[in-house]
LUMPAGU-568430 format. One record per residue (C-alpha): chain; residue in one letter; x, y, z. Coordinates in Angstrom, 2 decimals. Layout:
unit, code, east, north, up
A, A, X, Y, Z
...
END
This chain:
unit, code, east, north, up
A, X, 32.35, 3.66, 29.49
A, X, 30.24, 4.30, 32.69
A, X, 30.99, 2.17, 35.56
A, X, 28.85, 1.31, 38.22
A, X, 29.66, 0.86, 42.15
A, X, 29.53, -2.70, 41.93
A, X, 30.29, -5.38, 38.75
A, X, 27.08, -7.72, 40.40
A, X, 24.54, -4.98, 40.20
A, X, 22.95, -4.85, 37.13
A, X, 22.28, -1.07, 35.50
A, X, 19.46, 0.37, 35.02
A, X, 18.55, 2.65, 31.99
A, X, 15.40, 5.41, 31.91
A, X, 14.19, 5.52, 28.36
A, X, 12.68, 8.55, 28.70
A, X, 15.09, 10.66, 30.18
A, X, 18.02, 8.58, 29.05
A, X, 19.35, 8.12, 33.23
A, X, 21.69, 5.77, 34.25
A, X, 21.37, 4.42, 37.96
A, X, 21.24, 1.60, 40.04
A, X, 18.70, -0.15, 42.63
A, X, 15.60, 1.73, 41.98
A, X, 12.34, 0.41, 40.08
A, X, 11.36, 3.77, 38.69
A, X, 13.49, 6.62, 37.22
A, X, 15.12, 8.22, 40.26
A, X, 15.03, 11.40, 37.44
A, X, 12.19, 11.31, 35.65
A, X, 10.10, 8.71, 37.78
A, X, 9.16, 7.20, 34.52
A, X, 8.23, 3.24, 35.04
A, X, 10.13, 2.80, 31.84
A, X, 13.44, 1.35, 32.41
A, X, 15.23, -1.82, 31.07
A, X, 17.81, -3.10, 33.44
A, X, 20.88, -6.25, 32.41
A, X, 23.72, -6.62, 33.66
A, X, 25.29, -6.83, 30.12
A, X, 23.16, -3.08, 29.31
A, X, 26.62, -0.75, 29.06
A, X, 28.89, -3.17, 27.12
A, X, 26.05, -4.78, 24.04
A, X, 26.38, -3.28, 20.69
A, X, 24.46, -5.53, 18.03
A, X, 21.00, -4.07, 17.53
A, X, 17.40, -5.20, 15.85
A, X, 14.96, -2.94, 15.21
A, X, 11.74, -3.69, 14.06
A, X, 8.73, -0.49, 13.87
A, X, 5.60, -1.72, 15.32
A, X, 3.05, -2.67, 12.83
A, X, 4.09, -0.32, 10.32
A, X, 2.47, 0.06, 7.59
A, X, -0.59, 0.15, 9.92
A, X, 1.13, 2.74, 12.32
A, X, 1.55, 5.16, 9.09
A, X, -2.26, 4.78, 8.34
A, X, -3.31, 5.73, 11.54
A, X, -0.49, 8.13, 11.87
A, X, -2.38, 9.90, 8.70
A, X, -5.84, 9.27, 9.69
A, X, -6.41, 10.47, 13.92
A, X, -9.96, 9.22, 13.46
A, X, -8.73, 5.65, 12.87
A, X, -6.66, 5.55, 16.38
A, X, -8.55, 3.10, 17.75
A, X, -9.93, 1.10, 15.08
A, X, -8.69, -2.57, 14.29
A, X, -6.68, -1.37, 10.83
A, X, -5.59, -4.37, 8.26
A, X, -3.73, -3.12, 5.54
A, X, -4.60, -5.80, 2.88
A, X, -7.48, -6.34, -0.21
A, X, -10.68, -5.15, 1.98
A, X, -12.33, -8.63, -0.43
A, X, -9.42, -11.03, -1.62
A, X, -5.63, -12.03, -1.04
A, X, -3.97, -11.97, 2.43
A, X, -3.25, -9.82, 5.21
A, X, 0.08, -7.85, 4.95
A, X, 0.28, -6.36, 8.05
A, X, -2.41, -4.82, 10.95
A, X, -2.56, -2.71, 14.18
A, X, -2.00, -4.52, 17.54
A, X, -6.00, -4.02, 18.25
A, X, -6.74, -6.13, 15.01
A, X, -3.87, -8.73, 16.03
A, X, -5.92, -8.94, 19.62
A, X, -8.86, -10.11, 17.93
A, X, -6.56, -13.26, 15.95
A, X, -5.53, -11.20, 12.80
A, X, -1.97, -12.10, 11.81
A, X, 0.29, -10.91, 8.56
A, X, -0.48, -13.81, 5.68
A, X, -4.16, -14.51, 6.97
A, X, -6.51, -14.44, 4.00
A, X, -8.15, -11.91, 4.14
A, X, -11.70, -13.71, 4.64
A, X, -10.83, -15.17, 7.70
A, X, -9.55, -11.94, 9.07
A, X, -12.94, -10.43, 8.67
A, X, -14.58, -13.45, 10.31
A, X, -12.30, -12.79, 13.55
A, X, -12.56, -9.10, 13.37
A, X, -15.62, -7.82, 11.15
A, X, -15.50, -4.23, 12.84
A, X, -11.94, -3.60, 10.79
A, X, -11.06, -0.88, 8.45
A, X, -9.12, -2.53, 5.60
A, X, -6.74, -0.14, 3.76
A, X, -5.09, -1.18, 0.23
A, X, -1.02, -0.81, 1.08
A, X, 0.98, 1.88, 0.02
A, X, 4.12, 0.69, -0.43
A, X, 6.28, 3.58, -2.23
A, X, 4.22, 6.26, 0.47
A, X, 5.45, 3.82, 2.92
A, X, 9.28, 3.73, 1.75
A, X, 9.20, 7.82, 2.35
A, X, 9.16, 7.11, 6.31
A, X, 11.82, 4.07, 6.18
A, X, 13.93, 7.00, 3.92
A, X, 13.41, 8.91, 6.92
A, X, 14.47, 6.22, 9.79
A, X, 17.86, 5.61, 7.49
A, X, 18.67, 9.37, 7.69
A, X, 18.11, 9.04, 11.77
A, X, 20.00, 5.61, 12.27
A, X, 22.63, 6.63, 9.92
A, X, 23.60, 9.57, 12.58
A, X, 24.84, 6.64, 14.94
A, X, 26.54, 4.15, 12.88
A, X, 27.46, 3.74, 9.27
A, X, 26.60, -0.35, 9.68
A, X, 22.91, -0.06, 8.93
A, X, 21.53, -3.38, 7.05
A, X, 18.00, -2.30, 6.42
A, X, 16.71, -6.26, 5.54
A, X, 12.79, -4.74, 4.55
A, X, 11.43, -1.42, 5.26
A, X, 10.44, -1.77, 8.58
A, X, 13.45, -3.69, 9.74
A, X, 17.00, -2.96, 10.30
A, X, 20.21, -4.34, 11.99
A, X, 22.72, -1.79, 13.31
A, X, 26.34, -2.58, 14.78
A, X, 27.28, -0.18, 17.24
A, X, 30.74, -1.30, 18.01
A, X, 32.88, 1.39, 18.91
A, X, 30.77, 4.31, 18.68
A, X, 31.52, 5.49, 22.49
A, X, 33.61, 7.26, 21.68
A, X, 31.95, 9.46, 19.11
A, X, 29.08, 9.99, 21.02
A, X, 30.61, 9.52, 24.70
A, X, 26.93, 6.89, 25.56
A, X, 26.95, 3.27, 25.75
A, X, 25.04, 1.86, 22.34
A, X, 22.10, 1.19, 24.85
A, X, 21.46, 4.71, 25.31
A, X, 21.80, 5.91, 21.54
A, X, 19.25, 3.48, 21.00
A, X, 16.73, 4.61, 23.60
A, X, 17.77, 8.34, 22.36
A, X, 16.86, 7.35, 18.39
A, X, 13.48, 5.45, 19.50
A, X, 12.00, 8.70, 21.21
A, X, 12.70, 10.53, 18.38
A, X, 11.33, 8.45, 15.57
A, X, 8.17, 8.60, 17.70
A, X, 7.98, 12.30, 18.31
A, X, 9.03, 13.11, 14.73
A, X, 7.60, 10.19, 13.13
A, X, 4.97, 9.25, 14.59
A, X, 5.84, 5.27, 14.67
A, X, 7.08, 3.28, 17.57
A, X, 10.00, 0.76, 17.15
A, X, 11.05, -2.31, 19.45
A, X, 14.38, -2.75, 19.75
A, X, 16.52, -5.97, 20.70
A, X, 20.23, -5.61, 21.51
A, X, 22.76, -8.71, 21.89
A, X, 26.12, -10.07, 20.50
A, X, 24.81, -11.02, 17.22
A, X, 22.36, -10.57, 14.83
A, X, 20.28, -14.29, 15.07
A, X, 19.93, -12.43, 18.65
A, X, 19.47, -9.20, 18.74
A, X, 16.40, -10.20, 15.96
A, X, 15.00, -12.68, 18.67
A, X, 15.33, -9.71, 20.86
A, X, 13.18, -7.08, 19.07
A, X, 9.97, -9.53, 19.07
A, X, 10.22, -10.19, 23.12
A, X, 7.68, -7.34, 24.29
A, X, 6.43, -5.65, 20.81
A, X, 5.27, -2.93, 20.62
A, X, 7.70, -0.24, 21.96
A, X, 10.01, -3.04, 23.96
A, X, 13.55, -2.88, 24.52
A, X, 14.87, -6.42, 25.26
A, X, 18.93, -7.18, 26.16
A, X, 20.13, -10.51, 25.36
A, X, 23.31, -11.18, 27.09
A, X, 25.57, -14.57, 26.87
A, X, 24.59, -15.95, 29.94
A, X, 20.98, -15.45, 28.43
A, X, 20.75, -17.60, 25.52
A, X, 19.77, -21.06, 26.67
A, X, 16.83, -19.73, 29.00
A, X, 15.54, -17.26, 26.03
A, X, 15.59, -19.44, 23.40
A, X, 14.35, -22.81, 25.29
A, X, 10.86, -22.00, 24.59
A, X, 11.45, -20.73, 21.42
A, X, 10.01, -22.33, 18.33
A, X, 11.83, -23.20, 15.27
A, X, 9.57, -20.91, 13.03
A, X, 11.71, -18.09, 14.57
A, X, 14.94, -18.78, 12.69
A, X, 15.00, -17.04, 9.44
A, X, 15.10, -19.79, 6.70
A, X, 12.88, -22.27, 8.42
A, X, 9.87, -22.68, 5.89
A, X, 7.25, -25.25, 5.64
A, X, 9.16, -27.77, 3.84
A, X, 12.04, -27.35, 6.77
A, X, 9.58, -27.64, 9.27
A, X, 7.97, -30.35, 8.44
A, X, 11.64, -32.27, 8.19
A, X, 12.55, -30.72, 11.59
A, X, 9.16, -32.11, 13.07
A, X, 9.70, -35.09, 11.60
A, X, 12.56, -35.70, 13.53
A, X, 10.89, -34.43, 16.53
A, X, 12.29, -31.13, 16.54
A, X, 9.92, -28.26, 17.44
A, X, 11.54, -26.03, 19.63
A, X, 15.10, -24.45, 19.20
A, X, 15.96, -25.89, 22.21
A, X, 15.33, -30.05, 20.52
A, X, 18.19, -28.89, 18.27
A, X, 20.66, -29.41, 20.80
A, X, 19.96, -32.79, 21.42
A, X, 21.07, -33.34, 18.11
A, X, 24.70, -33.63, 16.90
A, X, 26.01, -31.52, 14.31
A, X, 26.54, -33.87, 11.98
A, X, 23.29, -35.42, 12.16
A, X, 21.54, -31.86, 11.50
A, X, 24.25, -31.65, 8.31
A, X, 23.10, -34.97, 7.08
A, X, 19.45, -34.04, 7.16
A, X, 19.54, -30.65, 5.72
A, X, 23.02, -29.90, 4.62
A, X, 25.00, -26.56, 5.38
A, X, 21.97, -25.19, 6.57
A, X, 21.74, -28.28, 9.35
A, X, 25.35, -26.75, 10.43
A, X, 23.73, -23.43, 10.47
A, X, 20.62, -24.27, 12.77
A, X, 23.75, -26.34, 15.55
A, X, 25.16, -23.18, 16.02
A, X, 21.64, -20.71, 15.94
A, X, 20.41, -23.24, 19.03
A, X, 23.77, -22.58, 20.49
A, X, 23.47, -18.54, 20.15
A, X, 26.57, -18.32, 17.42
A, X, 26.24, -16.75, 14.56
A, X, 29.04, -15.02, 13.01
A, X, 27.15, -13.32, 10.33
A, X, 28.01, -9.70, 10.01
A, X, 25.52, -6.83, 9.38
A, X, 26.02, -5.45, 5.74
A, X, 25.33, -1.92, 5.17
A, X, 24.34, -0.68, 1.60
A, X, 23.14, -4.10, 0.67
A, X, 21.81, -3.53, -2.35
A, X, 18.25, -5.18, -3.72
A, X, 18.56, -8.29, -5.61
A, X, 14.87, -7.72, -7.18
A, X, 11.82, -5.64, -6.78
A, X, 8.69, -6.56, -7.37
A, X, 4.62, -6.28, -6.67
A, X, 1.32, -7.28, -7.49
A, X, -2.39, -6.74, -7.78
A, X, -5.18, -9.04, -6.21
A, X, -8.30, -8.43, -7.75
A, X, -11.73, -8.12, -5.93
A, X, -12.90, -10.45, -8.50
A, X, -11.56, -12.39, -11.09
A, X, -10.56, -10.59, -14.45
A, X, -10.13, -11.80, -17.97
A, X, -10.32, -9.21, -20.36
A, X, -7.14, -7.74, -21.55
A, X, -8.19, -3.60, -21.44
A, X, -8.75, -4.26, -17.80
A, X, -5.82, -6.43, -17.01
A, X, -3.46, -3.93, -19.69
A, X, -4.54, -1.21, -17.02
A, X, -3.65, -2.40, -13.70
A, X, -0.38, -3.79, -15.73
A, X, -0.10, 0.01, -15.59
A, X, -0.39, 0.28, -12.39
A, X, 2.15, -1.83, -11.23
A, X, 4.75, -0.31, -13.75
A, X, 4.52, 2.92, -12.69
A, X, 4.64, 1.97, -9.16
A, X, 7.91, -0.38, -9.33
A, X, 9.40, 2.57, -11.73
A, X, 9.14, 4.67, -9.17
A, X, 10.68, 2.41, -6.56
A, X, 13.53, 1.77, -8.98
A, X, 14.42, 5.62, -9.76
A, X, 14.18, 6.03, -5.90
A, X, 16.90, 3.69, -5.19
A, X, 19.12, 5.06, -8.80
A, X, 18.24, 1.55, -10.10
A, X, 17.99, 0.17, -13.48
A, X, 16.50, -3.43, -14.25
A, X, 17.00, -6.02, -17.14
A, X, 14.86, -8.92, -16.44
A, X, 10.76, -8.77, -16.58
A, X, 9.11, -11.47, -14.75
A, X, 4.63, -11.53, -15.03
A, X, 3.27, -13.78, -12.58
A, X, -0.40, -15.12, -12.97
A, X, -2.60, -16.77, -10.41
A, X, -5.58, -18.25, -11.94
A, X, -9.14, -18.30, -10.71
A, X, -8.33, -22.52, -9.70
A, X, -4.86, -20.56, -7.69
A, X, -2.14, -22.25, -10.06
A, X, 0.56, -19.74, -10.65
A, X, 2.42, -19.71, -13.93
A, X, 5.28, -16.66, -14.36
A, X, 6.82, -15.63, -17.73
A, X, 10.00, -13.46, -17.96
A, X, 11.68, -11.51, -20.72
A, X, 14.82, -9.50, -20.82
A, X, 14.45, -5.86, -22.21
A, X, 16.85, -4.89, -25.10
A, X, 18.96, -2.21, -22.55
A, X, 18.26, -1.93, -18.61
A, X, 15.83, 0.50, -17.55
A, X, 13.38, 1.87, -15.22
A, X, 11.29, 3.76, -17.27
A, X, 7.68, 2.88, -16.76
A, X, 6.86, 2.70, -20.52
A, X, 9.22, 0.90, -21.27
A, X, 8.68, -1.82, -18.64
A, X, 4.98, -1.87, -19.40
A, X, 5.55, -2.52, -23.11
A, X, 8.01, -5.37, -22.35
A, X, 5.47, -7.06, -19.74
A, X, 2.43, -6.20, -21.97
A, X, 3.71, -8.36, -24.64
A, X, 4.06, -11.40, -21.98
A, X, 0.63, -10.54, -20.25
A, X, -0.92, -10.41, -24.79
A, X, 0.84, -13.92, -25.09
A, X, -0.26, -15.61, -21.64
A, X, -4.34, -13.93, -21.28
A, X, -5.94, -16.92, -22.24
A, X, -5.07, -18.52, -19.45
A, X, -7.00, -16.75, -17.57
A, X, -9.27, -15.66, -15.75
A, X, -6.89, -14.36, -13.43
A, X, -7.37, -13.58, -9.46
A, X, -4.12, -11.71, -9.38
A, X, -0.83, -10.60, -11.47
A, X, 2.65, -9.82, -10.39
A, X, 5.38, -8.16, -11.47
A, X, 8.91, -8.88, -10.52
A, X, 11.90, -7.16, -12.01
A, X, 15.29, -8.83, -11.71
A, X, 19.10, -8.10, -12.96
A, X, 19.24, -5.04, -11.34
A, X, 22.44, -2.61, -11.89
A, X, 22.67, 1.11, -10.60
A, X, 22.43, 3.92, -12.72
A, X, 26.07, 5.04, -12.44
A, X, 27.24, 2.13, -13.92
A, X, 25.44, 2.93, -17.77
A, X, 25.56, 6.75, -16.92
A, X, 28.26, 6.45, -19.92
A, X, 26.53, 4.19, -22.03
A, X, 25.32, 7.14, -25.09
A, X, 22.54, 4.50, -26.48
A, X, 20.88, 4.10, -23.28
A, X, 20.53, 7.79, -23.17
A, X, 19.74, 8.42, -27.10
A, X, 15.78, 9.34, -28.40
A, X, 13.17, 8.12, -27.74
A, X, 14.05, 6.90, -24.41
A, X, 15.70, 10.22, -23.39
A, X, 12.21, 11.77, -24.25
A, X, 10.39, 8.79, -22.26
A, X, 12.76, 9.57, -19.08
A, X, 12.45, 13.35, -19.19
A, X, 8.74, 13.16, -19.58
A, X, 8.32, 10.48, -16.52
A, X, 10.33, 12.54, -14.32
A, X, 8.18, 15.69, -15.03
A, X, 5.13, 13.37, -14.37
A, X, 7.11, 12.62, -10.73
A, X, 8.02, 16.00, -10.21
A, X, 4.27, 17.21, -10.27
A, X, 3.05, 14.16, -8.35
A, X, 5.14, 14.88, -5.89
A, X, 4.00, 18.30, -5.41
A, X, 0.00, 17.73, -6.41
A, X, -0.73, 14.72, -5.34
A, X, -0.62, 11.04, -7.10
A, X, -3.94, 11.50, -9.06
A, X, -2.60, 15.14, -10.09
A, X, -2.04, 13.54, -13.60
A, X, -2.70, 10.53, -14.86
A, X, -2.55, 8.63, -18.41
A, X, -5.89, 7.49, -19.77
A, X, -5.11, 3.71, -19.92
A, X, -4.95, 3.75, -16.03
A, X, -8.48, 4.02, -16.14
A, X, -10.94, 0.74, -15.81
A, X, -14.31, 0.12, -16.88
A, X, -15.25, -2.70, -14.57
A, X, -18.58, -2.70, -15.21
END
C-alpha cells in the first residue's frame, strides 16, 4: 500500500490522471480540479456504483441532437416516469412521477418509450469491465452494482480507490455513460455514498464519518423502507436516520420485527451483509401502458406479443428457463387483478409463453377495459440444469427454439423490425 509522509494528512487522489499526492487543491500532475481527498482513501474497499441517469444517458448517447434536451424515458401520454436526464430532473421530474405531471413541470421534454433489452447490452458491457477488478460483483438492477475490493492490491499493485477512478474513465470514454461511485466499509454505505454528488461523484465514507453523513439523512434512503414503513416510522416520530438512535433496539424489534433490528444497526453504520456475486434473478417481468384504454382482444393478443418476445429474449440472454406465468391487469378505474399459470415444462420460448398467457389474458378480457398489462415470469431454473431432460428438447418445441433463435440471429444483425410476425401488428383505429 502507498504511504504518505504523515498518518494526519489526508490523501489526495486525481481522477483523471489517477495521481496520488498530498496538500495541493488541484492535480500537482494533471492540474485537473478533480480530486477526492479522505483520510480513509488508500485503505476502503466496499464500492457502490450507480450510472447516472441511465437509461436516459444511452438515449442521448445514441441521439447527439438530444444532448441538451430534458429526456424522460417513460409513455410520452400515460403511466409513470422511469427514469430522465439531470436537465429534466432540474425542472422537478423524478423516476415514478406520472407522466402528466412531468409534462406540466417540463413541457419542452422529449419522452422516449424504454428499451430495456437495448439497455441490458451496455450493463453486459460494464460487467465485462468491473469483472477485470474483482470477481465480487452483485449487479442489484442494471444500472447498479456493489463490488468488494478486498485484497485486490496485490493483483493490481493500486489501492481499490484508484481502480475505481481507473474503471469510471473508461466506461465514459468507451461507453459513453458516467457512473458515481461511493466507497465505504459496507454496502448500506458505500450505497449512501454513490447518491452524495450524482452525477459523476466519487464520495468516501469512512468510520469516523457515519454519524455526521447520515444525521440528515432521511429514512426513505434505507432500502426496505416503503410507504407502509414510513408511515409506522413517522408515526413514532421517526423521520430521519438519525431519530432511530434515540430508540432502543428492542423497541424498533417490537414495532417492526427483525427488520426493527435491522434499521438499529443501519442508523449505527453496521451492516454485515455481504455482496453476492452471480446472484441469480428470482423473476423477470414487464409491461405495456397504453396511450388509451384497450378492450378488444386482437389488440390486447398483440401487444401480449410484444411483451413475450421481449422477456424471451431477456430469458435466453441470461441461459434462463421459466415455469410460472403471471398476467397482470390494471383497469381503466386502476384496480389491478393478476392471474398465473404454470406451463407443462419450463421454457423461454416466446410461443410458448404467449400461448400460456393468451389463454389467461381469453379468460380475464372482460374485465376490461384495460390501461395496462404485465407480464411476470417466475420459477426460474437455468438451462443447464434440463440440458438432459430429452422431452424438453423433443418436436415441436425443438422446431419452436431453432426457429426463434434464427429470428434473433437476424435481428441482431438487421435490426429489430428486420422480421416480424403478423400478429405484432395493431389496427388501433
Amino acid at each position: 500500500m502507498i504511504k504518505l509522509k504523515s498518518e494526519t494528512i489526508n490523501p489526495r487522489l486525481c481522477r483523471d490522471c489517477f495521481s496520488i499526492f498530498e496538500n495541493h487543491s488541484r492535480c500537482f500532475n494533471c492540474n485537473s480540479p478533480r480530486v477526492v481527498s479522505h483520510r480513509d482513501l488508500l485503505t476502503l474497499s466496499v464500492a457502490h456504483i450507480d450510472c447516472d441517469a441511465f437509461y436516459a444517458s444511452i438515449e442521448k448517447r445514441e441521439n447527439p441532437d438530444l444532448k441538451n434536451l430534458p429526456v424522460i424515458v417513460g409513455s410520452p401520454n400515460r403511466g409513470v416516469v422511469t427514469t430522465c436526464c439531470y436537465i429534466a430532473r432540474i425542472n422537478g421530474v423524478k423516476s415514478a412521477m406520472p407522466i402528466f405531471k412531468a409534462k406540466k413541470l417540463c413541457p419542452n421534454a422529449v419522452f422516449i418509450p424504454p428499451r430495456i433489452g437495448y439497455y441490458k447490452k451496455t450493463t453486459n458491457s460494464i460487467k465485462q469491465m468491473l469483472a477485470k477488478l474483482s470477481p465480487i460483483i452483485e449487479f442489484v438492477s442494471l444500472d447498479e452494482a456493489y463490488i468488494d475490493l478486498k485484497g485486490t492490491y496485490r493483483l493490481h499493485r493500486e489501492a481499490p480507490a484508484v481502480q475505481l477512478a481507473r474503471i469510471a474513465k473508461q466506461i465514459e470514454i468507451e461507453l459513453g455513460i458516467t457512473i458515481s461511485i461511493g466507497l465505504s466499509y459496507n454496502k448500506f454505505l458505500s450505497k449512501v455514498g454513490s447518491e452524495l454528488e450524482k452525477p459523476r461523484g466519487f464520495s468516501i465514507i469512512g468510520p469516523l464519518d457515519t454519524k455526521s453523513i447520515l444525521k440528515d439523512k432521511s429514512i426513505s434512503q434505507i432500502l426496505g423502507v416503503g410507504k407502509k414503513t414510513k408511515l409506522i416510522l413517522e408515526t413514532n416520530g421517526i423521520t430521519l436516520i438519525s431519530d432511530i438512535l434515540k430508540f432502543e433496539r428492542s423497541y424498533l424489534k417490537g414495532l417492526l420485527g427483525s427488520f426493527g433490528e435491522t434499521l438499529w444497526f443501519l442508523a449505527r453504520g453496521i451492516d454485515k451483509r455481504k455482496i453476492i456475486p452471480n446472484r441469480k434473478a428470482k423473476s423477470i417481468s414487464c409491461e405495456q401502458t397504453f396511450h388509451k384504454n384497450q378492450s378488444k382482444s386482437e389488440i390486447l393478443y398483440s401487444y401480449l406479443w410484444d411483451l413475450t418476445e421481449e422477456i424471451s429474449s431477456r430469458l435466453r440472454s441470461q441461459s434462463l428457463l421459466a415455469e410460472k406465468i403471471s398476467l397482470k391487469f390494471k383497469d381503466a378505474h386502476f384496480r389491478i387483478a393478476v392471474r398465473s399459470i404454470n406451463m407443462n415444462n419450463p421454457s423461454n420460448s416466446a410461443e410458448v409463453i404467449f400461448q400460456a398467457s393468451k389463454i389467461l389474458l381469453k379468460n380475464n378480457v372482460s374485465r376490461g377495459p384495460f390501461r395496462l398489462i404485465g407480464l411476470t415470469l417466475t420459477k426460474l431454473s437455468s438451462y443447464d440444469t434440463f440440458s438432459r431432460n430429452k422431452d424438453f428438447f423433443e418436436a415441436p418445441n425443438n422446431h419452436i427454439a431453432s426457429t426463434e433463435l434464427a429470428i434473433e440471429n437476424i435481428r441482431s444483425k438487421f435490426g429489430k423490425n428486420s422480421i416480424i410476425k403478423g400478429r405484432s401488428l395493431k389496427n388501433l383505429s
